[in-house]
C-alpha positions as CSV (number, residue, x, y, z in Angstrom):
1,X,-125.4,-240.2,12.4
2,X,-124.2,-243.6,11.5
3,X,-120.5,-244.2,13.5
4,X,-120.4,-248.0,13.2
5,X,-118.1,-249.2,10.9
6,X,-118.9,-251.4,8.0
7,X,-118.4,-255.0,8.7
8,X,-117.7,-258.1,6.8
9,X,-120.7,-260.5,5.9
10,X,-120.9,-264.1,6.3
11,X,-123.1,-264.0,2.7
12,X,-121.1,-262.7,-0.3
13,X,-122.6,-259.4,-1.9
14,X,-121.1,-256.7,-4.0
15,X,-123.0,-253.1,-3.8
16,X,-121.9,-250.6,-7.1
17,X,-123.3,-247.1,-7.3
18,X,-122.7,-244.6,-9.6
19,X,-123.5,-241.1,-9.9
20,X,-123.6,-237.9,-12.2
21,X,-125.5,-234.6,-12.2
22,X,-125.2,-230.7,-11.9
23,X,-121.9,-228.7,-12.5
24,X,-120.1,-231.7,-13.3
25,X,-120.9,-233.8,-10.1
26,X,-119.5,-237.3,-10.5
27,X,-119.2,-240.1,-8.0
28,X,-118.4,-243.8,-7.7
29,X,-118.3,-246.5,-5.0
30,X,-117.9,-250.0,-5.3
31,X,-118.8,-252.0,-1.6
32,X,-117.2,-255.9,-1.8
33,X,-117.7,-258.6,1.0
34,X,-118.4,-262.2,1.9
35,X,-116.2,-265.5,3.7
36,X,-112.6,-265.8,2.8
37,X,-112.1,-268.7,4.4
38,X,-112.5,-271.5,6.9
39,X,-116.4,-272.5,6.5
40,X,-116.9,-268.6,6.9
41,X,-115.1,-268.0,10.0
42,X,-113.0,-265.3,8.6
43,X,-114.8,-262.6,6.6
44,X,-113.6,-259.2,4.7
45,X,-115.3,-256.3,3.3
46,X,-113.3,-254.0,0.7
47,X,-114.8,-250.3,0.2
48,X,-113.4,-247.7,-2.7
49,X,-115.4,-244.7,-3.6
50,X,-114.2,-241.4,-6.0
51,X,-115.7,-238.2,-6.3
52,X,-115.0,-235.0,-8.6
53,X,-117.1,-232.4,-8.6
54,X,-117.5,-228.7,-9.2
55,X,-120.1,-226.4,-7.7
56,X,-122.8,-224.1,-8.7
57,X,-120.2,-221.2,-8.4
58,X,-117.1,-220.3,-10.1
59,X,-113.5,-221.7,-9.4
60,X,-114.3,-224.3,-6.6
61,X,-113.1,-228.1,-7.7
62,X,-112.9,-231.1,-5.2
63,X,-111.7,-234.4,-6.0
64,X,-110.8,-237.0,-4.0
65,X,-110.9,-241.1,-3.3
66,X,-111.1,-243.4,-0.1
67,X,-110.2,-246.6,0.4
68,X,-111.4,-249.1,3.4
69,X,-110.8,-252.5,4.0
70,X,-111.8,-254.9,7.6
71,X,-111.3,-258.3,8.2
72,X,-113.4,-260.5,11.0
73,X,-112.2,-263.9,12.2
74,X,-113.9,-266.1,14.8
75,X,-110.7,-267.1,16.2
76,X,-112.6,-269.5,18.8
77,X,-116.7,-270.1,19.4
78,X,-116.5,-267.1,22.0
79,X,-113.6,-265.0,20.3
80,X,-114.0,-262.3,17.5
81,X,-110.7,-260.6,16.4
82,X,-111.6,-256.9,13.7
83,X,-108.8,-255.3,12.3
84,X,-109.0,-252.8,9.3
85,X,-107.9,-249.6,7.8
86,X,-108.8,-246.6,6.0
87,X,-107.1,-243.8,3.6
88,X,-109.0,-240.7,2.3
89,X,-107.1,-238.3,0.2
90,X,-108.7,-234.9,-0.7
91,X,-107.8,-232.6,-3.6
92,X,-110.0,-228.8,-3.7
93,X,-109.3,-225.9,-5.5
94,X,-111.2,-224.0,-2.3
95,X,-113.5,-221.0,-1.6
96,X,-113.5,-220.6,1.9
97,X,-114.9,-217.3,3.0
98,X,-117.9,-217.2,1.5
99,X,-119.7,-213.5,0.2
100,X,-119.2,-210.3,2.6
101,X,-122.2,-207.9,2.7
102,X,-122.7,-204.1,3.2
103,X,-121.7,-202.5,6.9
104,X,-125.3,-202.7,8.3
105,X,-125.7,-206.5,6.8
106,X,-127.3,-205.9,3.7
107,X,-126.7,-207.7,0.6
108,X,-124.2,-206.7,-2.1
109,X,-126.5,-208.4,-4.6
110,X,-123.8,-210.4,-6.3
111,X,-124.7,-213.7,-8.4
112,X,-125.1,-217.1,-6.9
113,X,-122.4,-218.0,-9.6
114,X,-120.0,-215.7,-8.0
115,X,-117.1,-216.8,-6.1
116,X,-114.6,-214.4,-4.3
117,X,-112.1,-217.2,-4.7
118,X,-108.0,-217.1,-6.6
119,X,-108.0,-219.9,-9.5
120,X,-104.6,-221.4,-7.9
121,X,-106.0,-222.0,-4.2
122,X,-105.1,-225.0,-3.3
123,X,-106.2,-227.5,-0.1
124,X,-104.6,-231.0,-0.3
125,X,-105.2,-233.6,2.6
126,X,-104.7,-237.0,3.3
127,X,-105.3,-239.5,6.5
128,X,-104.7,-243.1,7.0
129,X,-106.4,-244.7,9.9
130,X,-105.7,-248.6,11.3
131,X,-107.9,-249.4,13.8
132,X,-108.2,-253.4,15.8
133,X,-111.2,-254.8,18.2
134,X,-111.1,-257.8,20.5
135,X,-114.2,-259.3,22.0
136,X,-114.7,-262.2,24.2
137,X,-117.9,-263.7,25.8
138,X,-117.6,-265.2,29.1
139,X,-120.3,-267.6,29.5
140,X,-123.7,-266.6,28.3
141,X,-124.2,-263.0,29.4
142,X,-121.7,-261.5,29.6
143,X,-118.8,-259.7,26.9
144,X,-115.2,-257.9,27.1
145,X,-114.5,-255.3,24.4
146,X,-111.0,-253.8,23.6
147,X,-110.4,-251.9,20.8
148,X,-107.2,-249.5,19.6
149,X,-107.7,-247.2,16.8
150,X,-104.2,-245.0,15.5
151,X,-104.7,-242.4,12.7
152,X,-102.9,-239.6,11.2
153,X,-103.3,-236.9,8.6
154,X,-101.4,-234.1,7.1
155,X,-103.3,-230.7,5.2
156,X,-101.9,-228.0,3.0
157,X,-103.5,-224.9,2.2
158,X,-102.7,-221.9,0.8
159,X,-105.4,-219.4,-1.0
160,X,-106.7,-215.5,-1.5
161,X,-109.9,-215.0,-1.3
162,X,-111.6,-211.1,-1.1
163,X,-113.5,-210.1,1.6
164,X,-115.8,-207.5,3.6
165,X,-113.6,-205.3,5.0
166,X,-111.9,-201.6,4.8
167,X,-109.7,-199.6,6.9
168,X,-112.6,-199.0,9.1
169,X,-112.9,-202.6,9.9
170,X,-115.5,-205.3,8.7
171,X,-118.3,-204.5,6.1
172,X,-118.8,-202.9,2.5
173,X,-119.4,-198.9,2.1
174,X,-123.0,-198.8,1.5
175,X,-123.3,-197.9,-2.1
176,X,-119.7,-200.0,-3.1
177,X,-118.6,-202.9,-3.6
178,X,-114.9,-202.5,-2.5
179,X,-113.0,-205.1,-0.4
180,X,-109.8,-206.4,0.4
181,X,-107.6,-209.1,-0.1
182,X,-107.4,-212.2,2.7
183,X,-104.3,-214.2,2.0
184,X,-103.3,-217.2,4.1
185,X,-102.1,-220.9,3.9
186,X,-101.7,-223.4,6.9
187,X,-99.6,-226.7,6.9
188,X,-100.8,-229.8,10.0
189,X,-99.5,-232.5,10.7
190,X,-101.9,-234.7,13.4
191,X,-102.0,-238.2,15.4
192,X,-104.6,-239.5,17.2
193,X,-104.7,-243.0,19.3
194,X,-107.8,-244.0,20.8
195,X,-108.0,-246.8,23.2
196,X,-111.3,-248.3,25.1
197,X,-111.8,-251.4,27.4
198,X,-115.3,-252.2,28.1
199,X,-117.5,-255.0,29.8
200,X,-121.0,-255.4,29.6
201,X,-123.7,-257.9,29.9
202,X,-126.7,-259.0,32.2
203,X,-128.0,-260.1,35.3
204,X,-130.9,-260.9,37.7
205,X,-131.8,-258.9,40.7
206,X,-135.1,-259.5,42.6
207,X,-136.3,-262.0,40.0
208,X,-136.2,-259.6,37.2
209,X,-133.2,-259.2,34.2
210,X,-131.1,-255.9,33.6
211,X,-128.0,-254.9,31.6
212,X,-125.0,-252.7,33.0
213,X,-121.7,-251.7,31.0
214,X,-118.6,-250.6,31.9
215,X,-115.5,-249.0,30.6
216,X,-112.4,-246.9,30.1
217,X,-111.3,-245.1,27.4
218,X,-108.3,-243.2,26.4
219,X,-107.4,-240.6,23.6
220,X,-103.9,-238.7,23.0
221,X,-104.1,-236.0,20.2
222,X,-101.1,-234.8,18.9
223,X,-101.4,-231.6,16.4
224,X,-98.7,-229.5,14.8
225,X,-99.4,-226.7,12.7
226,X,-97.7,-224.1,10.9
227,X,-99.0,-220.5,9.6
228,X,-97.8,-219.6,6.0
229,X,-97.7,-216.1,4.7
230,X,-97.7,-215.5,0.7
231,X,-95.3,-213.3,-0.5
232,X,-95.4,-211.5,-3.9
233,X,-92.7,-209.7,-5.3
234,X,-94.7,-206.8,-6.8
235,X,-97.1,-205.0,-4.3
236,X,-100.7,-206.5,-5.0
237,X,-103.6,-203.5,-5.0
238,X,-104.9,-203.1,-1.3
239,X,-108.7,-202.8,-2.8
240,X,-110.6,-204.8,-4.6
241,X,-113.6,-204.7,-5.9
242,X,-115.8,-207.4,-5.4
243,X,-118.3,-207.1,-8.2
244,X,-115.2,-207.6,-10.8
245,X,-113.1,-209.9,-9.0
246,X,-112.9,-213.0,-11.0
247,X,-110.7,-215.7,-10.6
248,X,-107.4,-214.5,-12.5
249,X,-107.8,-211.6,-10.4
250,X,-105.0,-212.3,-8.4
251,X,-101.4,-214.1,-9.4
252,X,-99.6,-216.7,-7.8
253,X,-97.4,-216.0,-5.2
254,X,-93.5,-215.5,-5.5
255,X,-92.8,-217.2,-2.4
256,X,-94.1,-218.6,1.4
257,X,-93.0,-217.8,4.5
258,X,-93.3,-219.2,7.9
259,X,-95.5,-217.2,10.5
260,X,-95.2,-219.4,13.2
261,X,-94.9,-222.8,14.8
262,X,-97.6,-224.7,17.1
263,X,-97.6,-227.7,18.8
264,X,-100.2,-228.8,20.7
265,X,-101.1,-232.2,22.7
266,X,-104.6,-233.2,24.2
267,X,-104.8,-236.2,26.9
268,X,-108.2,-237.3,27.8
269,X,-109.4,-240.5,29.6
270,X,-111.9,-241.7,31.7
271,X,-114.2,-244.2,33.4
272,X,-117.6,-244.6,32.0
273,X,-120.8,-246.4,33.4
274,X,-124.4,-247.6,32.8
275,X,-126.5,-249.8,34.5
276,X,-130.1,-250.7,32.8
277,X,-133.1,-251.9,35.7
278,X,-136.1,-253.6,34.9
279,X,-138.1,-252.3,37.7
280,X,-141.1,-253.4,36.5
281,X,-142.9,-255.4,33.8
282,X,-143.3,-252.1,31.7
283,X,-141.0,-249.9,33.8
284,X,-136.5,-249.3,32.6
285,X,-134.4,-247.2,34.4
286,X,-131.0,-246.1,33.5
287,X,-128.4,-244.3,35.1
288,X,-125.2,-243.4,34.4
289,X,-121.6,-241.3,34.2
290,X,-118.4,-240.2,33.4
291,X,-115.2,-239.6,35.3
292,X,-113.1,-238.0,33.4
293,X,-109.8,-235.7,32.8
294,X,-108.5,-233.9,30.4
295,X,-104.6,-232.4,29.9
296,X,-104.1,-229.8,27.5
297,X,-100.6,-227.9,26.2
298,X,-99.7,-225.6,23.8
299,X,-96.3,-224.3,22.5
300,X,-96.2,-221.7,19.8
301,X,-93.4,-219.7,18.5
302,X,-94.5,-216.6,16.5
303,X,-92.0,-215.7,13.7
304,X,-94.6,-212.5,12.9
305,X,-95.0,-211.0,9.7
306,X,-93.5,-208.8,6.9
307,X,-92.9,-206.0,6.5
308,X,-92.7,-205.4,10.8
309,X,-92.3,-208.8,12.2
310,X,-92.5,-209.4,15.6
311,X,-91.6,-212.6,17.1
312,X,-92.5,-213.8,20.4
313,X,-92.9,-217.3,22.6
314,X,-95.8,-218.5,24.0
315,X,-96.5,-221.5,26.3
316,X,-99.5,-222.6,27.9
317,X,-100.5,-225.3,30.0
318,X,-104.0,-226.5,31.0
319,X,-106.0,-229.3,33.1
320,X,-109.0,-230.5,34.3
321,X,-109.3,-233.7,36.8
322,X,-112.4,-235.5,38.6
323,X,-114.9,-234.0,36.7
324,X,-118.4,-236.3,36.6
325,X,-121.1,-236.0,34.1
326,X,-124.5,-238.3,35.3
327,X,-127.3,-238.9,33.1
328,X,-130.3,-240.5,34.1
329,X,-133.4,-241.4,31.6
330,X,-136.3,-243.8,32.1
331,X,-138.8,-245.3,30.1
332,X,-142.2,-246.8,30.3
333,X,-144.2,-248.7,28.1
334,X,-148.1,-247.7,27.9
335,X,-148.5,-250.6,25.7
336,X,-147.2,-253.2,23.1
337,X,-146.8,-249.8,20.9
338,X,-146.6,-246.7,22.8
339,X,-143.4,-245.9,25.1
340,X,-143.0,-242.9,27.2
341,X,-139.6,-241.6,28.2
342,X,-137.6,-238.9,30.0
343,X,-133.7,-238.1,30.5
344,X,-132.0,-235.4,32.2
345,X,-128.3,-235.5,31.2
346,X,-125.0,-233.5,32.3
347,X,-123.2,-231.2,29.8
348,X,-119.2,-230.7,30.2
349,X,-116.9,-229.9,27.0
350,X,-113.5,-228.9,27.8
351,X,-112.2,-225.5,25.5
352,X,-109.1,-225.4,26.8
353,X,-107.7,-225.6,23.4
354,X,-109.6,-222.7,22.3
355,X,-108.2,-219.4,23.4
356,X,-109.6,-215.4,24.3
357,X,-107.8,-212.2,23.3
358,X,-105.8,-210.1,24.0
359,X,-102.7,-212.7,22.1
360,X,-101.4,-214.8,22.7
361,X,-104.4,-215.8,24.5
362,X,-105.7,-217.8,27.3
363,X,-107.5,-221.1,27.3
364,X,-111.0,-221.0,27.4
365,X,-113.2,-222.7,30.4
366,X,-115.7,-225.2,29.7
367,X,-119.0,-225.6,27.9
368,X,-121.2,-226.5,31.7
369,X,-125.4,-227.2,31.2
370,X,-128.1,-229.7,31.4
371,X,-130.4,-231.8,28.7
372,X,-133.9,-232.7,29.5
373,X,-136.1,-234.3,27.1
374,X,-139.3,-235.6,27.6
375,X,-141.4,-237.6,24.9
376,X,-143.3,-240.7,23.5
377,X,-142.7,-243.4,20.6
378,X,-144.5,-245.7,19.1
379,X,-144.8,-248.2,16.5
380,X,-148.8,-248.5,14.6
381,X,-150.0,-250.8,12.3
382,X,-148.0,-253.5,12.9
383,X,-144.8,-251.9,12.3
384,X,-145.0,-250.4,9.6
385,X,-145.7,-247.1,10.8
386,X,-143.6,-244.9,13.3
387,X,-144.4,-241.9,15.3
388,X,-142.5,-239.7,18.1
389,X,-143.1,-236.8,20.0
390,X,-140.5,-235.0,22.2
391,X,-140.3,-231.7,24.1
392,X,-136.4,-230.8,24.7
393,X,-134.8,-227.9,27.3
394,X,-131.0,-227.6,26.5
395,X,-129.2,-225.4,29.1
396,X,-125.1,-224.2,27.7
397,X,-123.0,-221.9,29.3
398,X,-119.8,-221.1,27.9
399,X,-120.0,-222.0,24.2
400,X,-117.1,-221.1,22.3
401,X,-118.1,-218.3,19.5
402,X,-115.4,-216.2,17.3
403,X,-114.4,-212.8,18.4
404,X,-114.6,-210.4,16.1
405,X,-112.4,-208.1,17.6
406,X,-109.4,-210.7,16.2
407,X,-110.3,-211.7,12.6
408,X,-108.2,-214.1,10.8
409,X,-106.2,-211.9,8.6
410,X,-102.8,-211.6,8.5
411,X,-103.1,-208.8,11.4
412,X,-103.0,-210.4,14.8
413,X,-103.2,-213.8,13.3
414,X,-101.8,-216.3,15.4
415,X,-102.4,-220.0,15.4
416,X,-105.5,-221.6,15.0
417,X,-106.9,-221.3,18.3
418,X,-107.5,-217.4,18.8
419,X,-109.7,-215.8,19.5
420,X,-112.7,-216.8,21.0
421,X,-115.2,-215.3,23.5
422,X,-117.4,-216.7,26.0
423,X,-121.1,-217.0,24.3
424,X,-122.6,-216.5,27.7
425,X,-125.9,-218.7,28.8
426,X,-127.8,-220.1,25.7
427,X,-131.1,-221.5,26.5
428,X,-132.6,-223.8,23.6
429,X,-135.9,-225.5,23.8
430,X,-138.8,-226.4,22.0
431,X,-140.4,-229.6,20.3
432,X,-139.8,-232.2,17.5
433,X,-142.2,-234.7,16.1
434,X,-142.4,-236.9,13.0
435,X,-144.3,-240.0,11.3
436,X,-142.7,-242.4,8.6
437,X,-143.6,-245.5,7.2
438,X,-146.1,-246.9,4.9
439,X,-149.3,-245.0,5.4
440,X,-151.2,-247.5,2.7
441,X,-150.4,-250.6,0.6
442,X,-147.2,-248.4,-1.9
443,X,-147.4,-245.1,-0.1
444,X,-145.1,-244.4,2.0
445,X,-144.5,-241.0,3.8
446,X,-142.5,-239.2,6.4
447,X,-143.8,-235.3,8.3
448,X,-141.9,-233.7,10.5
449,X,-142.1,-230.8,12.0
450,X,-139.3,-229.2,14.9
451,X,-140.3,-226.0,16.6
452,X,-136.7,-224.5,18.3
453,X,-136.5,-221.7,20.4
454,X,-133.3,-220.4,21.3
455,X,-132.2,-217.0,24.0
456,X,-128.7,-215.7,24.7
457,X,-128.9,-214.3,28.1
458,X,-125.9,-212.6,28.4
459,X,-125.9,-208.6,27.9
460,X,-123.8,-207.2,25.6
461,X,-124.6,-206.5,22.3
462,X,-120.8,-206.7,21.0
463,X,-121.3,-210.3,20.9
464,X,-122.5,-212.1,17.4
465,X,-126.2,-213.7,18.0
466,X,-126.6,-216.4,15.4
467,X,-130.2,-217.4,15.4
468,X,-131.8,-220.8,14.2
469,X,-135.4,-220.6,12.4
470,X,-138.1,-221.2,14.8
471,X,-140.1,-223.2,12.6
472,X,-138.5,-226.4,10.4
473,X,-141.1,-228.9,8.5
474,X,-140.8,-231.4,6.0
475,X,-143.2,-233.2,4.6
476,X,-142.2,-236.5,1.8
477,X,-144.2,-239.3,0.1
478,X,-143.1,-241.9,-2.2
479,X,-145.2,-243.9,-4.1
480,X,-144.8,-247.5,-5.8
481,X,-146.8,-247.8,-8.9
482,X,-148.8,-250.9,-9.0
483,X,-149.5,-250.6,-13.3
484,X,-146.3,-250.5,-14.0
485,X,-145.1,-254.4,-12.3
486,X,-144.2,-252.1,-9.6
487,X,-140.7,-251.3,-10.9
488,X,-141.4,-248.0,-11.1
489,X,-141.2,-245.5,-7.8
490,X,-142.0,-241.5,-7.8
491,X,-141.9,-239.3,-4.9
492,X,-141.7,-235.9,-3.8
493,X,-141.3,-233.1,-0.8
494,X,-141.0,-229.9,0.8
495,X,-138.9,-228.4,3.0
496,X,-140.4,-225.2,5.1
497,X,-138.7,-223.1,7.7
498,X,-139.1,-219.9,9.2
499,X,-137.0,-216.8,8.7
500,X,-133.3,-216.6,11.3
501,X,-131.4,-213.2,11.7
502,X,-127.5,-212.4,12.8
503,X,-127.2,-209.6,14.3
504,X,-124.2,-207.5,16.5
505,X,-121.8,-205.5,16.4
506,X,-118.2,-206.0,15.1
507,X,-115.4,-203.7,16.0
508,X,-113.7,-201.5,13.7
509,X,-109.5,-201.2,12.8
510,X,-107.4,-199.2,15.6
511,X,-104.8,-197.6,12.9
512,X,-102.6,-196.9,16.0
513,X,-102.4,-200.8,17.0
514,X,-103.4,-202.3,14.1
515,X,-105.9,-204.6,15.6
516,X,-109.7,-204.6,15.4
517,X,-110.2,-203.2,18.8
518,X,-112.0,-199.9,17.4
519,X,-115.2,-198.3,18.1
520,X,-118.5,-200.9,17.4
521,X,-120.2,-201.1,14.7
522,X,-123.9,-202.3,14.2
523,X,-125.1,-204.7,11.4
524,X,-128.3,-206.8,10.9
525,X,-129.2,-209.0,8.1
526,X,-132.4,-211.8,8.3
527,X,-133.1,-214.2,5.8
528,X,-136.5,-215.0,5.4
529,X,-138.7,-218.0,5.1
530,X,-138.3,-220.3,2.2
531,X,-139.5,-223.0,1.3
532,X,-137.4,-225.8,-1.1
533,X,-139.6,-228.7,-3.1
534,X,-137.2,-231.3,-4.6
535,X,-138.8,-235.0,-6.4
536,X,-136.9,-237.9,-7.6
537,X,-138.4,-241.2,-9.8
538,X,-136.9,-244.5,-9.7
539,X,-136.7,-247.6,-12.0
540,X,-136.6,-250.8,-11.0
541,X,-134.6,-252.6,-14.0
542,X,-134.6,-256.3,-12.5
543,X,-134.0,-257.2,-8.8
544,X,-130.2,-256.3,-8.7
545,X,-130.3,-253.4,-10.8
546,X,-132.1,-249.7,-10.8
547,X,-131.9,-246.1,-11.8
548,X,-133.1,-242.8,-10.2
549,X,-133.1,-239.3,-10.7
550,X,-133.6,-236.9,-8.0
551,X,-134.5,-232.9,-8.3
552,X,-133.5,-230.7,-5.5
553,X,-134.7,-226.8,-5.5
554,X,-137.6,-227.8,-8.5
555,X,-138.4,-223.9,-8.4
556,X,-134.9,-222.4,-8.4
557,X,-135.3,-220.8,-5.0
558,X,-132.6,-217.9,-3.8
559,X,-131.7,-218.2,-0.2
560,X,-129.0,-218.2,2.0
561,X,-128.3,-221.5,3.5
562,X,-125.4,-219.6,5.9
563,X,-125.8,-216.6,7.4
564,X,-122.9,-214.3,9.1
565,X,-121.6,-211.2,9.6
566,X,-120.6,-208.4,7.2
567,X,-117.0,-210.1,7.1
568,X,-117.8,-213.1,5.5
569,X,-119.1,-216.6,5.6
570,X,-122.7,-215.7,4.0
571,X,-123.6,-218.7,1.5
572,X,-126.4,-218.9,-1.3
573,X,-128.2,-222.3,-1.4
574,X,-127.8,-224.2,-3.9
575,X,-129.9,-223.7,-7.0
576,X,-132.2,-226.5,-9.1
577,X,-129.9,-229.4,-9.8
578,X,-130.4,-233.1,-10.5
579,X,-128.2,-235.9,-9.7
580,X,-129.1,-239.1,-11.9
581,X,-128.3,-242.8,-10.2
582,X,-127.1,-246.2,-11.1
583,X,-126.9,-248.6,-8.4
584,X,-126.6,-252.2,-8.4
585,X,-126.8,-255.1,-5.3
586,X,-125.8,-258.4,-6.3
């Protein structure tokens, strides 16, 4: 993933792509920069891009445009000054619960063009971020960084969407199709400032050159939320059934109401280090750390809901100080081509803004593990070939997973932070491989192939076990054909991987409290292997100009790309599509 931002050019070029396919799938971006001014001293870039879509199943619409703009000045020789901005607005008529299945996971068999989803649900969200960056050199080696980011954002959402669940708690009767009716709206309101000073460069030690960096950094996260119930004036039907329910099948609310208040702030900072050694000719190795803290609060007033509300306060207050996370990799080089490397690094994530049941909850402790990875890379004919090899080990303990025992209905709901459960010790390992680059003169390819092996070691089969396939492999070519002036490309690939299960148990309604603290209840669903071929041709029209179409899903392949429990949250992929491209770089 890509985090750098996009900065302005000292050479002038304008980037406009353009793009239409499947179910209405439309998109635009035009990409400006070059000098403003002063022999090219000061430089801007100017980004817009707009998007409306729908999907491959009913009711769902998104729509939305971003903007982002940056100048660069070199206000001295040694002095760069970056300052910029971003907005994004987003506009969806959302489905967000996905299908339910049967009690014991099995399918309902409903169409991929189905959506369980009101025609009036709305999400709306904008954010406008400013961000600055100062750099200096002193002397020849050496450079000091500081850089200030602000954003904030605002979200509405209100929807009803039909679920997997009964008064015996979560999952279809085998042999229905009857559900229930989930709805819910939210309103945030969130800041963020980010703040980091940094200073790196090099230096010799014992006749040999190496690199260290360091820095602070700073964030303050402010979030306030609030939890809408929808009111109608008539009393909806309590079943639905899911087979029928279309997107008329429920009206628009009379009125909202307020379910509670939260307002939470996050503080963390720390001090941040890396120092780089050339120990030998072909011989690097790195160390480094973190020393950070981290501040956490919550304040939440629940206003309950109708018909029985029941309104309480709730404060909590959390923090964690001196905690150090060291890394340590080295690498060696075999050769001009081959590098070997290892790294063993420290995992700490704070959850104290996630909270366990019983409500109003209590904060979480922190994700604690190790990384190790061990592999080789290497760079063949001359470049224009890569390959790497790796063999991983990831040790978690603590992962945040939902607790089924508090689903986010209108029952027990409270916040946006309960409930969670403690995943226990998660053990992933395995291996991950790939070659790209030009195998011959026009053909270029890339294979990869990732085996993953993951364990939950804790005992208790309560919990949800979400299992990744074992097996992933992709294999892509593209080829240039020389007959045609070379203007035209074609290509084309697979996409393999190996079956993945869920499987638990999820706890059934207490009538007497109303919560999902019942007796548990066993389900099992496994999608199988699949494999997905997609293809794409592209057309040269001149140097600045070209045209492409790309196939995904060539044979129409039915799979689930998410998997879950009988609740919710199951997902078809999505079936064959194209998407046809203009793009032009002048």
């Amino acid at each position: 993933i890509n985090l750098v931002r996009k900065r302005g050019r000292a050479d002038a070029e304008t980037i406009v792509t353009a793009q239409g396919g499947s179910w209405s799938n439309f998109n635009a971006m035009l990409d400006v920069t070059g000098p403003l001014g002063f022999d090219g001293r000061l430089r801007g870039r100017a980004v817009a891009t707009w998007r409306d879509r729908d999907y491959f199943y009913d009711t769902a619409h998104d729509k939305g445009r971003f903007f982002y703009g940056t100048l660069e000045a070199d206000v001295t020789s040694s002095t760069l000054l970056v300052v910029g901005g971003s907005h994004d607005e987003t506009r969806q008529t959302p489905w967000t619960t996905g299908l339910p299945r049967h009690k014991d996971g099995s399918s309902l068999g409903l169409g991929r063009d189905k959506a369980l989803a009101a025609s009036w649900n709305r999400w709306e969200q904008n954010s406008t971020e400013v961000f600055a960056r100062l750099e200096q050199k002193l002397g020849e080696r050496w450079t000091l960084a500081l850089s200030a980011t602000h954003s904030e954002s605002d979200m509405f959402y209100i929807a009803s969407n039909a679920i997997g669940s009964d008064a015996a708690g979560f999952g279809v009767v085998l042999g229905s199709t009857m559900g229930r009716l989930n709805s819910r709206g939210d309103e945030t309101e969130a800041t963020r400032d980010i703040y980091d000073l940094s200073l790196q460069g090099r230096f010799e030690w014992l006749g040999r050159q190496h690199t260290v960096l360091l820095g602070y950094d700073h964030q303050k996260i402010e979030n306030n939320g609030w939890g809408l119930q929808l009111l109608w004036n008539q009393a909806l039907p309590v079943d639905y059934d899911l087979a029928s329910f279309g997107a008329n099948s429920v009206p628009y609310p009379d009125g909202l109401r307020r379910t509670f208040v939260e307002r939470n702030l996050t503080k963390k900072g720390g001090f941040y280090a890396k120092l780089q050694l050339q120990l030998a000719e072909p011989l690097k190795v790195a160390i480094g750390g973190r020393y950070a803290s981290f501040d956490y609060s919550q304040d939440l007033d629940w206003y309950g809901v109708l018909p029985n509300p029941v309104p309480f306060h709730s404060a909590l207050a959390y923090e964690e100080h001196d905690v150090f996370t060291p890394y340590v990799s080295v690498l060696f080089d075999v050769s001009r081509d081959w590098t070997l490397y290892g790294s063993v690094t420290e995992i700490y994530s704070s959850q104290a803004n996630l909270l366990k049941g019983p409500l109003p909850g209590t904060s979480l402790d922190p994700i604690s593990g190790r990384n190790y990875e061990l592999g080789t890379k290497s760079s063949l004919r001359n470049g224009k070939l890569g390959f790497s090899f790796a063999v991983y080990r990831t040790e978690r303990d603590g992962q945040a997973e939902t607790d089924p025992a508090y689903p986010y209905t209108a029952v027990g709901d409270v916040g946006h932070s309960c409930c969670y459960l403690d995943s226990g010790e998660v053990l992933s390992q395995g291996i991950d491989t790939e070659v790209s680059g030009e195998v011959l003169p026009g053909l270029s390819m890339f294979a990869g192939y990732t085996l993953n092996e993951n364990e939950n070691k804790r005992a208790n089969d309560a919990a949800w076990l979400s299992i990744a396939p074992k097996h992933i492999a992709k294999l892509w070519s593209s080829y240039r054909i020389p007959a045609a002036q070379g203007k035209w490309l074609v290509g084309g690939g697979v996409s393999v991987q190996s079956s993945r299960y869920f499987t638990g148990s999820a706890r059934a309604l207490n009538t007497t409290t109303g919560l999902y603290t019942g007796p548990y209840v066993p389900f099992d669903f496994t999608q199988g292997g699949y494999a997905l071929w997609n293809a794409m041709a592209r057309y040269d029209v001149n140097a600045d100009w070209s045209v492409a179409i790309n196939l995904n899903n060539i044979l129409d392949k039915t799979y689930y790309r998410g998997i879950n429990g009988p609740y919710s949250r199951n997902w078809y992929g999505e079936p064959r599509s194209f998407m046809v491209s203009l793009r032009g770089r002048f």
